[in-house]
C-alpha positions in Angstrom: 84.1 -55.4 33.9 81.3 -55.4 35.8 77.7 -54.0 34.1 77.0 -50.2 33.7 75.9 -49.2 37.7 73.6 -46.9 35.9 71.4 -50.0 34.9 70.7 -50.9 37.8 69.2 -47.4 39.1 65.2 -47.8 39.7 63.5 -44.7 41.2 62.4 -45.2 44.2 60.9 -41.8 45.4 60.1 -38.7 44.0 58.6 -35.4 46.0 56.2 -32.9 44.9 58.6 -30.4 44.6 60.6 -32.9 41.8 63.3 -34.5 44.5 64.0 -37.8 43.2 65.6 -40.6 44.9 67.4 -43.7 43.0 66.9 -46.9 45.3 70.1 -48.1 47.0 72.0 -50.9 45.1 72.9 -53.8 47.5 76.6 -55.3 46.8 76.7 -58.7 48.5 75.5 -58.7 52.2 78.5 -56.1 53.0 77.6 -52.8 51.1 74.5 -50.0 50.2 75.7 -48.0 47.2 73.6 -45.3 47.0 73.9 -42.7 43.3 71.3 -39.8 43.6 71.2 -37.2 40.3 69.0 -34.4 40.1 68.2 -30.8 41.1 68.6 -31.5 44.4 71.9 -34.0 44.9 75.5 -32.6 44.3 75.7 -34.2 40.2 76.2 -33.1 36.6 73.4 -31.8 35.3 71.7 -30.9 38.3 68.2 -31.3 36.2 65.9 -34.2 36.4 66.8 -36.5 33.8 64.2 -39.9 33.7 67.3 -42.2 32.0 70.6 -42.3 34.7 72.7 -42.5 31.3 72.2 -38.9 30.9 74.0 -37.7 34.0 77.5 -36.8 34.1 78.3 -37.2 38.0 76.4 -38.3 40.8 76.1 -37.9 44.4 77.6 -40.5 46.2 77.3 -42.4 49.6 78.4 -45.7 51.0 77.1 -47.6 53.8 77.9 -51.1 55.4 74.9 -53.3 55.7 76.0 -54.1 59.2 76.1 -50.2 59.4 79.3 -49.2 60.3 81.2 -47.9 57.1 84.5 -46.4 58.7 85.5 -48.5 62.0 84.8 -51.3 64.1 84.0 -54.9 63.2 83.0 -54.4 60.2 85.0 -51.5 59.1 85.5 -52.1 55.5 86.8 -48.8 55.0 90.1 -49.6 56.8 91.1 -51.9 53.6 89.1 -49.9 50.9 90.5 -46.3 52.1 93.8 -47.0 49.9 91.9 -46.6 47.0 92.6 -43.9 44.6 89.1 -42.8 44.9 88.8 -42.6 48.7 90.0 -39.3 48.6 86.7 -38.1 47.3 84.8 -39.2 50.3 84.2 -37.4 53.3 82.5 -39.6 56.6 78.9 -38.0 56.6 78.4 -39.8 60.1 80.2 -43.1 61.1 78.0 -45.3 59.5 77.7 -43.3 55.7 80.2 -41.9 53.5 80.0 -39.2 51.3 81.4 -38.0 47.9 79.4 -34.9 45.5 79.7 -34.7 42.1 81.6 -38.1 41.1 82.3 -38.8 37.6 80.4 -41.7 36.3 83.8 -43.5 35.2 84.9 -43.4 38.9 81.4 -44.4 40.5 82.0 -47.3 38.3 85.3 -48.0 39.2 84.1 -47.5 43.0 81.3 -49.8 42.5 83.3 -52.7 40.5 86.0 -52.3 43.9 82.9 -53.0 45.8 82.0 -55.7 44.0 85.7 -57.4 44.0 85.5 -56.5 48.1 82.7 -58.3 48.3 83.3 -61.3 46.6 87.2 -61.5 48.4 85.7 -60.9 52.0 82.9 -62.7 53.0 80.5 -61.2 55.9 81.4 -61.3 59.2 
């Protein structure tokens, strides 16, 4: 098993009005994992919590580094859209990939498939 995703969330913005953004987690050169929690993002509680170990859910999107998430050359989503987990994701735009209120046992299990993806496929 791969380490708690939630470790690895640094803030990287917050707003006046208390939006707060967690930085994008980078798997491998093929993926952006983004997990936003807060008042503002589709997650359990939807309060601002400093520690990420205190949310239930979080808001989810995926992106390709290369950019394109859902077809093309570098459609990773054509072998990863089997998953059980897929399901949860809807296609924001072609290149991002979006699931509200995930549990934080699935973003885990999303983010260790990742992982494995990454280290099977190497970047085109």
């Amino acid at each position: 098993m791969a380490e708690d995703f939630r470790t690895l969330l640094m803030e990287s913005d917050r707003l006046e009005d208390g939006d707060r953004w967690f930085g994008d987690i980078q798997i491998g050169g093929w993926f952006y994992f983004s997990a936003q929690a807060g008042p503002f993002h589709a997650s359990r509680p939807q309060v601002l919590h400093e520690n990420p170990m205190a949310y239930e859910s979080f808001d989810l999107r995926l992106q390709t580094v290369q950019g394109v998430i859902s077809y093309g050359r570098y459609g990773a989503w054509e072998d990863l859209k089997g998953k059980p987990w897929a399901a949860l994701f809807s296609e924001e735009r072609p290149t991002v990939l979006h699931a509200p209120d995930v549990p934080v046992a699935t973003c885990q299990q999303i983010y260790e498939d990742l992982l494995a993806y990454a280290r099977k496929n190497p970047v085109p």
